[in-house]
N, C-alpha and C positions, 0 to 999 in steps of 0.2 A: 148291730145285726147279729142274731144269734147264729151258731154255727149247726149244717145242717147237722142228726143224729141219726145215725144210721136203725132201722129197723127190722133188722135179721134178714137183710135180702141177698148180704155178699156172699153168700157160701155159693150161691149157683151163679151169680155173674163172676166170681173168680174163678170157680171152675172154669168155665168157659176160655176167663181170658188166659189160663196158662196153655191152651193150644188155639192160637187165635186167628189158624188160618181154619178152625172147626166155623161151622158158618152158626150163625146167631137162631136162637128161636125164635120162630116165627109166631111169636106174639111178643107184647112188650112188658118188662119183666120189671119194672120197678115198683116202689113201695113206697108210702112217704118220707121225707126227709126236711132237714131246714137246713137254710143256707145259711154262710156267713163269709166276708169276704178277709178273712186273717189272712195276716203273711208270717207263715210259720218254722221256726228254725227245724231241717231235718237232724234226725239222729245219726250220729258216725254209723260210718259201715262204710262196707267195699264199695269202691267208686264203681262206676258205670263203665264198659268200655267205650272206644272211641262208638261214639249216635251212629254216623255215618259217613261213607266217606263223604266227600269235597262234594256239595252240589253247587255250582257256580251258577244257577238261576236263582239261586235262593240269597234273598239280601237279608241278613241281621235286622232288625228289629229294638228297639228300645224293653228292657227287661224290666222294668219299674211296672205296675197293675194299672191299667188304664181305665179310667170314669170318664172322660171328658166325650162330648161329642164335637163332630167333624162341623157342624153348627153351627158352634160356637157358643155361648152362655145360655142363649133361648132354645136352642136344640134340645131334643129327648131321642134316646138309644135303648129302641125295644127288643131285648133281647130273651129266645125262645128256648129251653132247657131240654136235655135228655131224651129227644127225638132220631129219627123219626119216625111217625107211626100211623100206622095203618089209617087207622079211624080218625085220629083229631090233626095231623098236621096236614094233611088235604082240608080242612075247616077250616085251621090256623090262616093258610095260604091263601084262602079264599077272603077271608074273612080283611088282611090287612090290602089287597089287593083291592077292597070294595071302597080302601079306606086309604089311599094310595099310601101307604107306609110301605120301607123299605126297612129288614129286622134284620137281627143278627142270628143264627140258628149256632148251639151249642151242642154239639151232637155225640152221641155215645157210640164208638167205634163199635160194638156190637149190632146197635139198631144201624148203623149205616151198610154193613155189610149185609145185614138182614132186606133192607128195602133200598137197594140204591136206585129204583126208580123215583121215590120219593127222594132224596137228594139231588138226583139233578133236575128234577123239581123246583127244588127250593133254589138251587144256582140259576135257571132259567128262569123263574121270576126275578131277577136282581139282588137276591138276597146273599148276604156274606155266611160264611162255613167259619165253624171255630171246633175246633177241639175239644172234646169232654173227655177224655181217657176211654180206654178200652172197657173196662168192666164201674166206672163210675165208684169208685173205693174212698171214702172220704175220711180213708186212713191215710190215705199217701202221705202223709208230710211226718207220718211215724215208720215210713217200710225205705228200705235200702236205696242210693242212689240207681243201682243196677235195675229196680222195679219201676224206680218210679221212671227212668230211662224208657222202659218196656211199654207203658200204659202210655205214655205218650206219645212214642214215635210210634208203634204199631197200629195206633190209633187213626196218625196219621196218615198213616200206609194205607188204613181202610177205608178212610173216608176220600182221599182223595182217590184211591179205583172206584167207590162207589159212585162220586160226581162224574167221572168220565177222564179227571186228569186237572179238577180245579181243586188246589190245594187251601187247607183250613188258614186262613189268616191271625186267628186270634187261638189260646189257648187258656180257655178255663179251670180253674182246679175244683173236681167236687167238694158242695160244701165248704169251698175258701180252703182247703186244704194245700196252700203254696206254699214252696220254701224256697230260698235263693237257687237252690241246686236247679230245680223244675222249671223258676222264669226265664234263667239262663239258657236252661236248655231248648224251651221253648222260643226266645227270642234269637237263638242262633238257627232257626229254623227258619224265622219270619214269620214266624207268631208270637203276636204279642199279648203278653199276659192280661187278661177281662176280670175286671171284679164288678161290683154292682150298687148302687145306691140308695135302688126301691126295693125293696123285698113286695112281691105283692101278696106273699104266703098262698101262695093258689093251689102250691101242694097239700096243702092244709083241710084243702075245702071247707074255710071258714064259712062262708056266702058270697053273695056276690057283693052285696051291700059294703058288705066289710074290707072286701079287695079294693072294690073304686075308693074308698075312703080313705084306704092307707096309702094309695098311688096320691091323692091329690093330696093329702097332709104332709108326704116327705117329698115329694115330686121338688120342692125346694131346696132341699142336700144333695141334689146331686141329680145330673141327667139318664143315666145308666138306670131302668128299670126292668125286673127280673121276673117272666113268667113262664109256663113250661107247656109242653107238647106232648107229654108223654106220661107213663106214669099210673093209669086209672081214669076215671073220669073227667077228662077236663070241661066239661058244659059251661059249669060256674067260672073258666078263665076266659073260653067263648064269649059269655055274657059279660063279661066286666070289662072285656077289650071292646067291646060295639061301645059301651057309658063313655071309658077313659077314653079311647084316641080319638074323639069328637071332641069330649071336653078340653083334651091336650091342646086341640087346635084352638079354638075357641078363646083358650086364657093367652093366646101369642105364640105358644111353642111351635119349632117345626121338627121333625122328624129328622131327622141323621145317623150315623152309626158313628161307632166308636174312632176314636184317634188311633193309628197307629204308629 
């Protein structure tokens, strides 16, 4: 899985995230990128201070990157990127609802503060909340314990006021940008670290053709499959989820979300 590569969009979402109780723009501000699900050593630097104090509602979590689904071996975990957003994740939601799927939503602390009607949304449909960091930086696993500290928990500060008070379960790193420091800190939250198996490249907008073909060729390495919300045009992800999640039923698979 190639790693995503950033295309000159972080200068305005880091702006943003260095005051990050600034509210988000009200459009959605990303650009293409490719994922990859590495686990990556960070670089020395100042540790972080203490996350937070003691929250005793919060259980730990296993810090290892989780693929498997709750399923079991025939299960598939569709999980939704860098939302939420105006225009495509009311489709997205519509669309897996038609198709009784339950997804995993990966969300960028910026878009959540930005539309939290659309979060608790996506909570009120049944769907599970995961963490995408504040400004989506798929440096992180090159910038200081103290940042990477920052982009995670304030993230999560935002999305769970944006849900109402239902907090992210799982914790993604842009573009596979993880290091011990970040699953750690993520699974002492109770979010446990998401990586992915399908790439369906739908940030790419290769076609649609091309999406459902790579979902059914690797759909065999692994249940974890990777599409997004947000971003630009998602039509062509639209179109290749109505093909795939019929076809997914069809070959036996059922629908589950990630292990935690």
């Amino acid at each position: 899985m190639a790693r995503r590569k950033g295309r000159g969009w972080h200068g305005r979402l880091l702006a943003a995230a260095l005051g990050v109780t600034v509210a988000a723009a009200a459009t959605s501000v990303w650009t293409a990128q490719a994922h990859s699900g590495g686990d990556r050593q960070p670089q020395a630097g100042v540790s972080a201070p203490d996350a937070r104090p003691q929250d005793r509602t919060v259980a730990k979590v296993a810090a290892d990157i989780a693929h498997a689904s709750d399923r079991g071996p025939r299960g598939v975990n569709i999980t939704i990127d860098d939302g939420p957003d105006p225009v495509w994740t009311p489709q997205v939601l519509q669309l897996l609802e038609d198709n009784s799927v339950k997804a995993t939503f990966c969300m960028v602390g910026t878009q959540a503060e930005a539309y939290p009607d659309l979060v608790k949304a996506v909570v009120a449909a049944g769907h599970r909340l995961c963490n995408h960091t504040v400004s989506h930086d798929t440096a992180m696993d090159t910038k200081s314990e103290a940042y990477q500290s920052q982009q995670i928990l304030d993230a999560e500060r935002m999305i769970t006021k944006a849900s109402g008070g239902v907090r992210p379960e799982y914790y993604r790193a842009p573009g596979g940008a993880f290091t011990p420091y970040s699953r750690q800190l993520a699974a002492s939250r109770g979010m446990r670290p998401l990586g992915w198996n399908v790439d369906s490249k739908d940030f790419e907008r290769p076609g649609v053709d091309t999406m459902v073909a790579t979902v059914k060729r690797e759909i065999s390495d692994g249940p974890t499959v990777l599409f997004h919300d947000a971003g630009g045009d998602r039509s062509q992800t639209l179109a290749a989820l109505r093909e795939v999640l019929p076809w997914l039923r069809e070959q036996g698979y059922s629908f589950g979300l990630p292990v935690r």
